[in-house]
PDB file of N, H, CA, C and O in Angstrom:
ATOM      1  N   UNK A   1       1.212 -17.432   5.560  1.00  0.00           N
ATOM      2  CA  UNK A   1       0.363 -16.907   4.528  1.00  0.00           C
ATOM      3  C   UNK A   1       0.262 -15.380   4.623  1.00  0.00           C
ATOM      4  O   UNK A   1       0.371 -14.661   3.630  1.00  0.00           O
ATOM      5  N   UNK A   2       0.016 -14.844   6.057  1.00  0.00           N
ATOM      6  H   UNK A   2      -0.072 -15.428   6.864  1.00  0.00           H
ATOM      7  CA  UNK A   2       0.236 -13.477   6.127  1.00  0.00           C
ATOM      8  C   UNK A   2       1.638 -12.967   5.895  1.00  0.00           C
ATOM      9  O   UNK A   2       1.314 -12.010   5.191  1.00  0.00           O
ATOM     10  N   UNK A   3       2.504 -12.916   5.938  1.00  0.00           N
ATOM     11  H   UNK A   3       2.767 -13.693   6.509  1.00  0.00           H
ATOM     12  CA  UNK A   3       3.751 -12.501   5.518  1.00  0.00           C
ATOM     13  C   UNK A   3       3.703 -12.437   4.235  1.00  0.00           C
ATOM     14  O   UNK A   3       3.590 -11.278   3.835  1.00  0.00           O
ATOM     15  N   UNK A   4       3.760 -13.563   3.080  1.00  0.00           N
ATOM     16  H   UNK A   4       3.851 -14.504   3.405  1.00  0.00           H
ATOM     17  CA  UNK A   4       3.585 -13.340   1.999  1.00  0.00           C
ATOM     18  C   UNK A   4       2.224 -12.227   1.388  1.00  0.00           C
ATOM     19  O   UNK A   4       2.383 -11.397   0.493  1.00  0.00           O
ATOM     20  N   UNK A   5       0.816 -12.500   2.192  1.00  0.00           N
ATOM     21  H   UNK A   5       0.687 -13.174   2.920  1.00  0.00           H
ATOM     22  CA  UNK A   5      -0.056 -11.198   1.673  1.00  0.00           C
ATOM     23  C   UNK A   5       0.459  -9.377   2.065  1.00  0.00           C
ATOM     24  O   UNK A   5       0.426  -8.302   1.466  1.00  0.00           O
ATOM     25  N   UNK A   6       0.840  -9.804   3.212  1.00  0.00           N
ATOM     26  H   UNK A   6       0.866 -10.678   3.698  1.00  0.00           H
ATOM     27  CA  UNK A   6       1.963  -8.413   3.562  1.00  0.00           C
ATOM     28  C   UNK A   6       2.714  -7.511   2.451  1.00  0.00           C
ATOM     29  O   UNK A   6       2.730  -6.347   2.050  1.00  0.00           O
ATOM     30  N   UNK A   7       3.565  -9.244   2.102  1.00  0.00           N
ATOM     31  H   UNK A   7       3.552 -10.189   2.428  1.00  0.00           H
ATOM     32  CA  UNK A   7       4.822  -8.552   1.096  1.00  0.00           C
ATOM     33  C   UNK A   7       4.258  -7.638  -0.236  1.00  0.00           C
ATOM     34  O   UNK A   7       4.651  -6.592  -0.752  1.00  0.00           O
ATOM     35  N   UNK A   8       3.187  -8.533  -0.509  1.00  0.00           N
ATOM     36  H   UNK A   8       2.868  -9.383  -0.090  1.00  0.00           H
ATOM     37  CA  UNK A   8       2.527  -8.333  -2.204  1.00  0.00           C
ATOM     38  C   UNK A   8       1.923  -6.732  -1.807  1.00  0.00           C
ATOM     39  O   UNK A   8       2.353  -5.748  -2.409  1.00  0.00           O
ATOM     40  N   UNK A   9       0.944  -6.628  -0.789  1.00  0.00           N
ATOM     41  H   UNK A   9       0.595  -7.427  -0.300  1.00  0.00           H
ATOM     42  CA  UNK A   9       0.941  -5.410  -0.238  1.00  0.00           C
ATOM     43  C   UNK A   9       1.868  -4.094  -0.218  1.00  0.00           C
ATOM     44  O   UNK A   9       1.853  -3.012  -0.805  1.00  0.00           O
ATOM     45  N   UNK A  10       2.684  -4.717   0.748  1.00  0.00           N
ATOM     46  H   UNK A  10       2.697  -5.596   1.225  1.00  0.00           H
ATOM     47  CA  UNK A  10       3.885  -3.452   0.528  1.00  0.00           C
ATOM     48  C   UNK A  10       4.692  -3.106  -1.143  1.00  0.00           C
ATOM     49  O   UNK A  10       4.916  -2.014  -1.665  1.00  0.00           O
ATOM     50  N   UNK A  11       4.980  -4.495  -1.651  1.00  0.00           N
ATOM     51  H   UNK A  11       4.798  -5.382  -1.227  1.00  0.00           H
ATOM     52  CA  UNK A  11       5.418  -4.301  -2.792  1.00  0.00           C
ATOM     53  C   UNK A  11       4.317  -3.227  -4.093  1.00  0.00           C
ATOM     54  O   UNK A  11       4.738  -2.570  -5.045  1.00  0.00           O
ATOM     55  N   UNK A  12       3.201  -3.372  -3.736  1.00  0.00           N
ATOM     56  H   UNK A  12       2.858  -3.906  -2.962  1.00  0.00           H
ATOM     57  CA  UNK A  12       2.509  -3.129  -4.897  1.00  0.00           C
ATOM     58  C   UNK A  12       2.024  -1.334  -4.540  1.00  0.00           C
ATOM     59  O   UNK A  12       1.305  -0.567  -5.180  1.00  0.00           O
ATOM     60  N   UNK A  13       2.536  -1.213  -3.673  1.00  0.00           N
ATOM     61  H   UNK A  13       3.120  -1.836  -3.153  1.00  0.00           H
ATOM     62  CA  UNK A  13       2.412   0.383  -3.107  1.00  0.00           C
ATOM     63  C   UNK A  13       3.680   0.809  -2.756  1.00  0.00           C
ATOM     64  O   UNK A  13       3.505   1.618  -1.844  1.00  0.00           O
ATOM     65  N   UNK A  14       4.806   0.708  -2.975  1.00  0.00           N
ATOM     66  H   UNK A  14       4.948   0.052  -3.715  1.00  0.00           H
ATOM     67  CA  UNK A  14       5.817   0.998  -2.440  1.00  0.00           C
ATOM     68  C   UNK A  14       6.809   1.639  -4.516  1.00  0.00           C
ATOM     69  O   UNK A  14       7.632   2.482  -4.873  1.00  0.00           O
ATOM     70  N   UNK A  15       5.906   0.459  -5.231  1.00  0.00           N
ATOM     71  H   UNK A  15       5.238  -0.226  -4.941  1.00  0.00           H
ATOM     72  CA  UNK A  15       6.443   1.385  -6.531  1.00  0.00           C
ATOM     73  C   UNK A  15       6.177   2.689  -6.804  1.00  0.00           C
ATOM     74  O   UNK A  15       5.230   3.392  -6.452  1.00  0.00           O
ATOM     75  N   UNK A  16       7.510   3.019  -7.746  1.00  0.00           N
ATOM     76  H   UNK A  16       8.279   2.447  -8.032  1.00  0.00           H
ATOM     77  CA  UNK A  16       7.368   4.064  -7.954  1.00  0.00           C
ATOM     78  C   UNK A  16       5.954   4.644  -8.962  1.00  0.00           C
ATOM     79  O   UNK A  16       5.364   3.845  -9.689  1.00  0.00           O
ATOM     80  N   UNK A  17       5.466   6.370  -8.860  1.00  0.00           N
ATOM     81  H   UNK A  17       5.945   7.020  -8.269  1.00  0.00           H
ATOM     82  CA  UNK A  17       4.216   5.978  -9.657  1.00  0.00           C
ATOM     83  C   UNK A  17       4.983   7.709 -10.692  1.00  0.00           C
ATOM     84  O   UNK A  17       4.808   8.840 -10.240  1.00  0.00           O
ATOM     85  N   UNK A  18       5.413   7.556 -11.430  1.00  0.00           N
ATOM     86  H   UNK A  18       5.555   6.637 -11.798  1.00  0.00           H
ATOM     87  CA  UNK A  18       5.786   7.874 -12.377  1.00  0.00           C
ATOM     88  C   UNK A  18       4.831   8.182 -13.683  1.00  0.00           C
ATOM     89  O   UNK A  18       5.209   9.098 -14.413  1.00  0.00           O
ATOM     90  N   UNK A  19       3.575   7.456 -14.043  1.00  0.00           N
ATOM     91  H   UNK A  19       3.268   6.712 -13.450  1.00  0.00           H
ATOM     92  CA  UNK A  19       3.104   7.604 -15.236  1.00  0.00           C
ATOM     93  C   UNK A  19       1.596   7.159 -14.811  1.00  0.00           C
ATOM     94  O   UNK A  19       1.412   6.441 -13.828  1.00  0.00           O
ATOM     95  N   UNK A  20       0.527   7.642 -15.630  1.00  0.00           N
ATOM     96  H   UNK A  20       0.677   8.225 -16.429  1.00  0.00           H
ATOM     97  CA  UNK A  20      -0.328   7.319 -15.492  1.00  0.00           C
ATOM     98  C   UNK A  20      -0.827   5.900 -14.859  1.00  0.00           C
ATOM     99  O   UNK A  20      -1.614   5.648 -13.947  1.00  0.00           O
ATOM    100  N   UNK A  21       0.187   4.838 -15.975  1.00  0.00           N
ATOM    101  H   UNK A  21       0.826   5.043 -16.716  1.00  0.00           H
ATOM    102  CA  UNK A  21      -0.074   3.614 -15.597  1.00  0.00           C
ATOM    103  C   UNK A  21       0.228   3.268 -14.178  1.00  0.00           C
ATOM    104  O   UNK A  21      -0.482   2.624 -13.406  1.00  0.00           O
ATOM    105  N   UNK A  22       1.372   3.789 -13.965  1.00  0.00           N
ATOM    106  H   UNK A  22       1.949   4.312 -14.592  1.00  0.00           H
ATOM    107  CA  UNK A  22       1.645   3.130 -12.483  1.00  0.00           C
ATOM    108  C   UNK A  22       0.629   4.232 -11.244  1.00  0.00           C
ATOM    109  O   UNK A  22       0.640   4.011 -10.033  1.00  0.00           O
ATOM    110  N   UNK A  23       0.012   5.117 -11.746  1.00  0.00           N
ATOM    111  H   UNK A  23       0.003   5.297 -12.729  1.00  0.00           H
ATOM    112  CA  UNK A  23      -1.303   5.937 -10.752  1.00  0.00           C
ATOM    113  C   UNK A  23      -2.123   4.808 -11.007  1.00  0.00           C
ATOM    114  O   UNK A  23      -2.841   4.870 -10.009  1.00  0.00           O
ATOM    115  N   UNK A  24      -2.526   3.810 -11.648  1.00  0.00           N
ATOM    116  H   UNK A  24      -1.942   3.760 -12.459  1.00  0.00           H
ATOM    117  CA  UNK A  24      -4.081   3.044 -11.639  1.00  0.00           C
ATOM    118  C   UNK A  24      -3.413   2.447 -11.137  1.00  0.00           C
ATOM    119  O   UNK A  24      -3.803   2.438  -9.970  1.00  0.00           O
ATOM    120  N   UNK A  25      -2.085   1.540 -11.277  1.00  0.00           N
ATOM    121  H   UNK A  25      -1.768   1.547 -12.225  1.00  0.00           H
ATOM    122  CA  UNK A  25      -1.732   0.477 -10.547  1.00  0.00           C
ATOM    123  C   UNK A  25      -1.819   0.736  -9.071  1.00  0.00           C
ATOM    124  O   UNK A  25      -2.250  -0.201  -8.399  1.00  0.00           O
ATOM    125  N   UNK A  26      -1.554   1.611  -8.578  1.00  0.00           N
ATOM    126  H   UNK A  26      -1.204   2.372  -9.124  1.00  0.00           H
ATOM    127  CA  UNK A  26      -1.431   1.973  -7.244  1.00  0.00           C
ATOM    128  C   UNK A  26      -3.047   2.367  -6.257  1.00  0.00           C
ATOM    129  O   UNK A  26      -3.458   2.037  -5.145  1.00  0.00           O
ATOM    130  N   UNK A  27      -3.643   3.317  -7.505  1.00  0.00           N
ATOM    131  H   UNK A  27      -3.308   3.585  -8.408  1.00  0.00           H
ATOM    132  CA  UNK A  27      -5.077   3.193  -6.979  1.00  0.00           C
ATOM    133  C   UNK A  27      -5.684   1.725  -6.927  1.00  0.00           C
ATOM    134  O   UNK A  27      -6.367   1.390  -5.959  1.00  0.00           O
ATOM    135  N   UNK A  28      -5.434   0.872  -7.957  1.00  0.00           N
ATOM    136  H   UNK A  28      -4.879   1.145  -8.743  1.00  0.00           H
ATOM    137  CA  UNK A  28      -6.103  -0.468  -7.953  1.00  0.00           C
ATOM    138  C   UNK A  28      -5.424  -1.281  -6.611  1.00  0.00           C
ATOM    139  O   UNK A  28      -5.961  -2.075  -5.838  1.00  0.00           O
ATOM    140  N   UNK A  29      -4.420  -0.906  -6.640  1.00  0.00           N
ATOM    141  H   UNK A  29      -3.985  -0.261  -7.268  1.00  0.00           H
ATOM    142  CA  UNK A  29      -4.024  -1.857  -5.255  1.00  0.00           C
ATOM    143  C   UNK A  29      -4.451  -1.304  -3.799  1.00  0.00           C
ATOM    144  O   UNK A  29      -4.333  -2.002  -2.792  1.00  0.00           O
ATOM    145  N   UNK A  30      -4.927  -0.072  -3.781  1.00  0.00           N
ATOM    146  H   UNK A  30      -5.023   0.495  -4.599  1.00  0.00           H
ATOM    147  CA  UNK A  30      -5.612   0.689  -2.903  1.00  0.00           C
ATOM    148  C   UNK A  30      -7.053  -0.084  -2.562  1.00  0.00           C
ATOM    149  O   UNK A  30      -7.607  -0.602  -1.592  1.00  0.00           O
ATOM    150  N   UNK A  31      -7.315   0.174  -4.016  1.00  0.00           N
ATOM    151  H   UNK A  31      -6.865   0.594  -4.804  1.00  0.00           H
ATOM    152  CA  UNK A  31      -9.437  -0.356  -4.106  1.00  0.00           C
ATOM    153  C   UNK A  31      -9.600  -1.866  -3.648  1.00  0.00           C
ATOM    154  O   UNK A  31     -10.664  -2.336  -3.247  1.00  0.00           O
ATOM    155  N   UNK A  32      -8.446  -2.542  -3.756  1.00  0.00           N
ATOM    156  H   UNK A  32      -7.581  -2.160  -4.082  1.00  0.00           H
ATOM    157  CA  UNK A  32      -8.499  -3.818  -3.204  1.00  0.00           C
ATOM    158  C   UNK A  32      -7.782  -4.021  -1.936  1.00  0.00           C
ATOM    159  O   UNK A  32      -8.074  -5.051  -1.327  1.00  0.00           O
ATOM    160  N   UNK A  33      -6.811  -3.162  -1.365  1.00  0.00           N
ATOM    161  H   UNK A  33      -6.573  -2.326  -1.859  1.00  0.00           H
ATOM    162  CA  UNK A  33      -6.619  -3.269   0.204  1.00  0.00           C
ATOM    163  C   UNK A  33      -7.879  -3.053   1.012  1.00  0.00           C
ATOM    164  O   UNK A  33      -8.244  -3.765   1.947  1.00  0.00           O
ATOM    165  N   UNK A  34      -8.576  -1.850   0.481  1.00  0.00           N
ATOM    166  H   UNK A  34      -8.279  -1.272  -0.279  1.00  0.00           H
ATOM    167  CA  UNK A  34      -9.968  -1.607   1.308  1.00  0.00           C
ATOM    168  C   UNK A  34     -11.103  -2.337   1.555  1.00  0.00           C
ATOM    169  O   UNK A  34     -11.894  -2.405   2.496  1.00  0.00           O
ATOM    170  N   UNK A  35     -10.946  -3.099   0.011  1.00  0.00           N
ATOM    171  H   UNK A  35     -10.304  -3.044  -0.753  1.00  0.00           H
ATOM    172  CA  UNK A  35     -12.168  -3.636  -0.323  1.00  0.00           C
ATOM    173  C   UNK A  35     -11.995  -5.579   0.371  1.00  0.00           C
ATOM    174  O   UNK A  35     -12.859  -6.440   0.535  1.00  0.00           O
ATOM    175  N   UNK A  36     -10.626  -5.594   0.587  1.00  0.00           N
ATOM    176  H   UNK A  36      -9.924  -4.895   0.454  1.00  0.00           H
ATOM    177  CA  UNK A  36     -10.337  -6.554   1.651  1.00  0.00           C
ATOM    178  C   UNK A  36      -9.679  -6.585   2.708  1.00  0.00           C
ATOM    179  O   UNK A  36      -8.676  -7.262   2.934  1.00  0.00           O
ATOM    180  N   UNK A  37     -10.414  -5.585   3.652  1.00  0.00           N
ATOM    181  H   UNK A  37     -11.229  -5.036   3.468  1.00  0.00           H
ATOM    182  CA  UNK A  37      -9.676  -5.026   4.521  1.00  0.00           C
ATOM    183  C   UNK A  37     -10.098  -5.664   6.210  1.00  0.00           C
ATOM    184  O   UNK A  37      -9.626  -5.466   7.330  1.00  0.00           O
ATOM    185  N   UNK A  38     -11.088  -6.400   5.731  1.00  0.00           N
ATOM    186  H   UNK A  38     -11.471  -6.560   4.822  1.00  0.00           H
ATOM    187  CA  UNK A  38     -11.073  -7.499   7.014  1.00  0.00           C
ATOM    188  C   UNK A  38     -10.189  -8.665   7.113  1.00  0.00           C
ATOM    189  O   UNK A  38      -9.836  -9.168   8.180  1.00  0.00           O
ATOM    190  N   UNK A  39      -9.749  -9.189   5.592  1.00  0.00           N
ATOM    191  H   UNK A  39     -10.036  -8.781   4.726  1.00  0.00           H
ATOM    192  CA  UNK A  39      -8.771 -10.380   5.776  1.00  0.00           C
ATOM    193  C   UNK A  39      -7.191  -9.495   6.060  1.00  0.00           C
ATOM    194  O   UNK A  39      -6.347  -9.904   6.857  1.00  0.00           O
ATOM    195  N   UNK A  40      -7.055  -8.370   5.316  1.00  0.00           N
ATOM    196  H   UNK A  40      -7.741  -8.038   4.668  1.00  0.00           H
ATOM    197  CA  UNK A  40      -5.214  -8.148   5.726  1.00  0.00           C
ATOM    198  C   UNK A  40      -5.324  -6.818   7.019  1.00  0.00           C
ATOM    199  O   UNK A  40      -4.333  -6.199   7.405  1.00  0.00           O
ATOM    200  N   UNK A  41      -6.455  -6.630   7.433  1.00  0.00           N
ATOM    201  H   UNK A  41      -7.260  -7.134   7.120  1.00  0.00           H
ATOM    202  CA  UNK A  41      -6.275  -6.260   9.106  1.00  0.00           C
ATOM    203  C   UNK A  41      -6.782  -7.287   9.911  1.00  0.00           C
ATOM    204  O   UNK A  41      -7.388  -7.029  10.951  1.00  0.00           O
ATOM    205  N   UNK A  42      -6.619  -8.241   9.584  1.00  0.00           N
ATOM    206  H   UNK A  42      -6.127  -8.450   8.739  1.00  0.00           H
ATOM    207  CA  UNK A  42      -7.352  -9.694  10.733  1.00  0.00           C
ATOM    208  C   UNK A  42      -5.966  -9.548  11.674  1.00  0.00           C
ATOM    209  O   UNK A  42      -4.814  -9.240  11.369  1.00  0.00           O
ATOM    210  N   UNK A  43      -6.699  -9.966  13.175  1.00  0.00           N
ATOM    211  H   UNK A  43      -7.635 -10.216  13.424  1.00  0.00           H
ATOM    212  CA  UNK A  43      -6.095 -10.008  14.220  1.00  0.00           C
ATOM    213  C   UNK A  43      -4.640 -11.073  14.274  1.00  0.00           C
ATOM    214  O   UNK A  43      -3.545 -11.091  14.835  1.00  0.00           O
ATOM    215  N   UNK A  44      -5.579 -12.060  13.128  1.00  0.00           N
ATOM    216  H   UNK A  44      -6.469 -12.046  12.672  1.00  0.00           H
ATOM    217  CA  UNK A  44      -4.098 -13.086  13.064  1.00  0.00           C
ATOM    218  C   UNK A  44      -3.216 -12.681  12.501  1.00  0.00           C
ATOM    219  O   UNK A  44      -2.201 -13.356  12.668  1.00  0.00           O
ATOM    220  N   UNK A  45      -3.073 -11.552  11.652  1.00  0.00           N
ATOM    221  H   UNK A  45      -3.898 -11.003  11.516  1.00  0.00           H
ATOM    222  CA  UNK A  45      -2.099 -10.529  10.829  1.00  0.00           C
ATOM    223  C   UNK A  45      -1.709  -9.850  11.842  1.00  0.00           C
ATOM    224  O   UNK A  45      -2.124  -8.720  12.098  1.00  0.00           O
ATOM    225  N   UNK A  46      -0.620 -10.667  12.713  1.00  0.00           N
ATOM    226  H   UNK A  46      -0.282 -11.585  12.504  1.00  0.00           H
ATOM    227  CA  UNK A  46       0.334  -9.903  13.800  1.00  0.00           C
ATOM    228  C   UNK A  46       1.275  -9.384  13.459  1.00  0.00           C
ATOM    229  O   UNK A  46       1.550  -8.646  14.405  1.00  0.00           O
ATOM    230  N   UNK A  47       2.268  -9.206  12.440  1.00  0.00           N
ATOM    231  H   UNK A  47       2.044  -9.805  11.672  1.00  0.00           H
ATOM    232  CA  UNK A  47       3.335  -9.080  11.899  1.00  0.00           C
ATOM    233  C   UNK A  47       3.519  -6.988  12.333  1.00  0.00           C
ATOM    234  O   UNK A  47       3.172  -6.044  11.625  1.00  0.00           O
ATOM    235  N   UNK A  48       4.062  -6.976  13.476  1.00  0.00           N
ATOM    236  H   UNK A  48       4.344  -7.743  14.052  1.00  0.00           H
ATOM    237  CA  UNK A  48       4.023  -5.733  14.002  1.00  0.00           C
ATOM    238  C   UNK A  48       4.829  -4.682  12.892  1.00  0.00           C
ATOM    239  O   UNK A  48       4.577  -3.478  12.852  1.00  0.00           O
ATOM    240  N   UNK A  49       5.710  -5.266  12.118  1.00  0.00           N
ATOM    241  H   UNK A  49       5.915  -6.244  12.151  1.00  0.00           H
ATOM    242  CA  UNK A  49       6.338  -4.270  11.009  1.00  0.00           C
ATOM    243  C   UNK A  49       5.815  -4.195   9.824  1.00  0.00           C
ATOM    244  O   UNK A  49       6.586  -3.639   9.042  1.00  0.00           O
ATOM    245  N   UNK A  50       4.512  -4.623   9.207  1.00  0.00           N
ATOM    246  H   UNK A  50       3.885  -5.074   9.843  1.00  0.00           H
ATOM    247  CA  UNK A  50       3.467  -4.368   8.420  1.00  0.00           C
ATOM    248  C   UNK A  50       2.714  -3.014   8.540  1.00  0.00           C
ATOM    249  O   UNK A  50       2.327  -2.271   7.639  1.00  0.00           O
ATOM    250  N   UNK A  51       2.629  -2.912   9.627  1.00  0.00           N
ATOM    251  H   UNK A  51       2.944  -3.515  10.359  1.00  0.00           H
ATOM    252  CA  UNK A  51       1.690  -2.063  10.360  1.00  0.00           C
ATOM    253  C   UNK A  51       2.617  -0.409   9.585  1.00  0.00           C
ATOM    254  O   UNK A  51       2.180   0.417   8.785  1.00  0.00           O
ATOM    255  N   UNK A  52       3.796  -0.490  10.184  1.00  0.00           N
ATOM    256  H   UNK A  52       4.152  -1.161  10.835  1.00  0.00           H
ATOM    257  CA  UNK A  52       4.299   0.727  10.256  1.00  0.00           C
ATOM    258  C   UNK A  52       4.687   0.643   8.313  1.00  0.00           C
ATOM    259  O   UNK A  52       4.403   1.542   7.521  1.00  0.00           O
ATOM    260  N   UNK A  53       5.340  -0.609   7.975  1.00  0.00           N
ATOM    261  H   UNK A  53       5.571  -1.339   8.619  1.00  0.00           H
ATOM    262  CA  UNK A  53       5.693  -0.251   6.409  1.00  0.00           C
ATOM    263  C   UNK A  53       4.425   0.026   5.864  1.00  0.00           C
ATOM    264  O   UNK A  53       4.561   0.722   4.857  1.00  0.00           O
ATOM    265  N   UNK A  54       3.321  -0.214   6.097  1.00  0.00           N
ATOM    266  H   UNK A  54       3.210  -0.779   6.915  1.00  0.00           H
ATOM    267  CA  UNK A  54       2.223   0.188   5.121  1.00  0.00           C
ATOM    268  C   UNK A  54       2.488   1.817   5.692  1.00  0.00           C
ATOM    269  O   UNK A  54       2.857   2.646   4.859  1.00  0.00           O
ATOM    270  N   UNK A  55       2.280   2.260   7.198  1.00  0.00           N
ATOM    271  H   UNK A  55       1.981   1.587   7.874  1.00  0.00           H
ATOM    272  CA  UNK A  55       2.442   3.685   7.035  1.00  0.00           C
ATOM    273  C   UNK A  55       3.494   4.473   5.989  1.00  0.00           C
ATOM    274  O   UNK A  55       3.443   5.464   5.260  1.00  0.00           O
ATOM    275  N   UNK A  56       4.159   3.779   6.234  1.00  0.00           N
ATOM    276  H   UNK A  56       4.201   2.974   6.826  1.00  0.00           H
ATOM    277  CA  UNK A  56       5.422   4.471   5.262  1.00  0.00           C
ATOM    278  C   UNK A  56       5.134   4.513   4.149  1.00  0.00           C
ATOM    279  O   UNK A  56       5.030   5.565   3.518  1.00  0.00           O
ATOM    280  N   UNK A  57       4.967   3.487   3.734  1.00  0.00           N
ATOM    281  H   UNK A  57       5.051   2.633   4.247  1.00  0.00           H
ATOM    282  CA  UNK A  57       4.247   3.697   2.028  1.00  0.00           C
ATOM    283  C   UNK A  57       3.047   4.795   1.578  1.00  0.00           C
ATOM    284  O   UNK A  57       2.976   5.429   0.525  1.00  0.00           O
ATOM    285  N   UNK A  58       2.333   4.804   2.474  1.00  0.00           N
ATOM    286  H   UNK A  58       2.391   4.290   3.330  1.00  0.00           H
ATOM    287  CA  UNK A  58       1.035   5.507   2.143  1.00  0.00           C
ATOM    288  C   UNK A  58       1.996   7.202   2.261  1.00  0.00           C
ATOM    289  O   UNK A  58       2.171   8.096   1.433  1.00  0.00           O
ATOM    290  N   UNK A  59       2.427   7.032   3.664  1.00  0.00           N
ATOM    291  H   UNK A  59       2.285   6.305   4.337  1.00  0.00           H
ATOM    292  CA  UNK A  59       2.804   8.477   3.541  1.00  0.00           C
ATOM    293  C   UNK A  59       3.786   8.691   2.350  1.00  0.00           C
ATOM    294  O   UNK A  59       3.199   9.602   1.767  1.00  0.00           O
ATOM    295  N   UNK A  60       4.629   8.498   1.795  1.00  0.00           N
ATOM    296  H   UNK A  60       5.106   7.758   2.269  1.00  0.00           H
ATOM    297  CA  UNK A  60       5.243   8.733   0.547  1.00  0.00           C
ATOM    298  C   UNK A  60       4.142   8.889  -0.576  1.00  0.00           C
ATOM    299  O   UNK A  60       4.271   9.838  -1.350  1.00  0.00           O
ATOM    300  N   UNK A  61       3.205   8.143  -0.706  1.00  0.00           N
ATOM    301  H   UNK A  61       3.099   7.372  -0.077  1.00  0.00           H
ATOM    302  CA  UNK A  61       2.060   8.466  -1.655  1.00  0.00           C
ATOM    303  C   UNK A  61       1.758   9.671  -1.721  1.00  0.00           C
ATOM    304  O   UNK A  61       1.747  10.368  -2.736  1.00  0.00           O
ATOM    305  N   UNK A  62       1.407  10.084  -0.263  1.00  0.00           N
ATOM    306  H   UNK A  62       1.416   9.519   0.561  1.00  0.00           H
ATOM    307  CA  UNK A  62       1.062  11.738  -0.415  1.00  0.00           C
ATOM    308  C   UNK A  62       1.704  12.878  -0.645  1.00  0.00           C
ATOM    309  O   UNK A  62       1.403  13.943  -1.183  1.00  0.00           O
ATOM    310  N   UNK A  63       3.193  12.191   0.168  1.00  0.00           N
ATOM    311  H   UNK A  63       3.438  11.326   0.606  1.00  0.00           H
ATOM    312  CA  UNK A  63       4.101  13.127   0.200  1.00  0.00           C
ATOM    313  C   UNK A  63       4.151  13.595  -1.526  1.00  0.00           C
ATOM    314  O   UNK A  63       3.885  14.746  -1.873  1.00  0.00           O
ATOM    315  N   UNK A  64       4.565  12.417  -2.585  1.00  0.00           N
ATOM    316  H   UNK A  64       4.781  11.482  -2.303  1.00  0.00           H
ATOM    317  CA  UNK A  64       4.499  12.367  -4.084  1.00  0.00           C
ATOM    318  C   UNK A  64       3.646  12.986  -4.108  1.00  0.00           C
ATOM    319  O   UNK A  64       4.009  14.155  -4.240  1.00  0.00           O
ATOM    320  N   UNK A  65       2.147  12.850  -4.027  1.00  0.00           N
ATOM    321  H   UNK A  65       1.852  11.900  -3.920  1.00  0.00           H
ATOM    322  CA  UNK A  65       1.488  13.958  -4.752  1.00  0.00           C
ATOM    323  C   UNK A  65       1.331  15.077  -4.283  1.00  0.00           C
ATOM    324  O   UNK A  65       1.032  16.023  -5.012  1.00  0.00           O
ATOM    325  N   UNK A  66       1.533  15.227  -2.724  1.00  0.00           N
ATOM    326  H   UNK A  66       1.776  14.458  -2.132  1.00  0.00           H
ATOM    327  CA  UNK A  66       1.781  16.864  -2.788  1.00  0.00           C
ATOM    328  C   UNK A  66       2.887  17.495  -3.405  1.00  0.00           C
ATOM    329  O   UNK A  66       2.690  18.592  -3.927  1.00  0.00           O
ATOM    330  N   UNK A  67       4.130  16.941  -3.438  1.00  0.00           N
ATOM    331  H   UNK A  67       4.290  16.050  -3.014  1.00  0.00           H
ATOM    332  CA  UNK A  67       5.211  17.458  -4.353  1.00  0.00           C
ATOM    333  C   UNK A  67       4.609  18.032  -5.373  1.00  0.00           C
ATOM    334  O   UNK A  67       4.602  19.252  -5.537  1.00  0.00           O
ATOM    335  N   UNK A  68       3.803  16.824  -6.492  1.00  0.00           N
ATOM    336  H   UNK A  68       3.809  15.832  -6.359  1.00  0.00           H
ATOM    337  CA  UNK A  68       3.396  17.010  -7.789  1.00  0.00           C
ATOM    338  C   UNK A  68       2.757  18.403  -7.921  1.00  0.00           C
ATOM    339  O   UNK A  68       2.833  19.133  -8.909  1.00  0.00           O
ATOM    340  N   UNK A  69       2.000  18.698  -6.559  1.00  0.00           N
ATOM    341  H   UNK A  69       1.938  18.105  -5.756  1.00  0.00           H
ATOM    342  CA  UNK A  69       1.131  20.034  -7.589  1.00  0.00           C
ATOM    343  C   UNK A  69       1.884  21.131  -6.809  1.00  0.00           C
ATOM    344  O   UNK A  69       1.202  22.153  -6.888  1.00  0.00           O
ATOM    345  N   UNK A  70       3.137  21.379  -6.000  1.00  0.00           N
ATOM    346  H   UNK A  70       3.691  20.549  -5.935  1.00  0.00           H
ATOM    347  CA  UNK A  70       3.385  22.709  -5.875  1.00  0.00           C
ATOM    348  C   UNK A  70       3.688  23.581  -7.108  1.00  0.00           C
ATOM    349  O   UNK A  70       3.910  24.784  -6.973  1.00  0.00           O
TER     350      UNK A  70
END
């Protein structure tokens, strides 16, 4: 079950954010990682390469928007 909540995770932050729409999509999938952030950081969520692909994703987020405003 965790693998699959993982995937939907990584997938839904890992798009590209190109247009307004895909900025809410990405904030909305944000407001709900946080806002359930005791079930997809639960201890039984061992999956040690989650850990680092969510880093990766997030950091590209920023990296994108710092690009955006030089």
């Amino acid at each position: 079950m965790y693998k699959s909540l993982n995937r939907v995770v990584l997938f839904q932050l890992s798009r590209k954010v190109d247009s307004v729409s895909g900025q809410t999509q990405v904030l909305d999938a944000l407001h709900k990682l946080t806002g359930h952030r005791g079930l997809v950081f639960n201890p039984a969520n061992n999956d040690p390469e989650f850990l680092a692909c969510l880093c990766y994703c997030l950091l590209n987020l920023t990296q994108d928007t710092a690009n955006r405003y030089e």
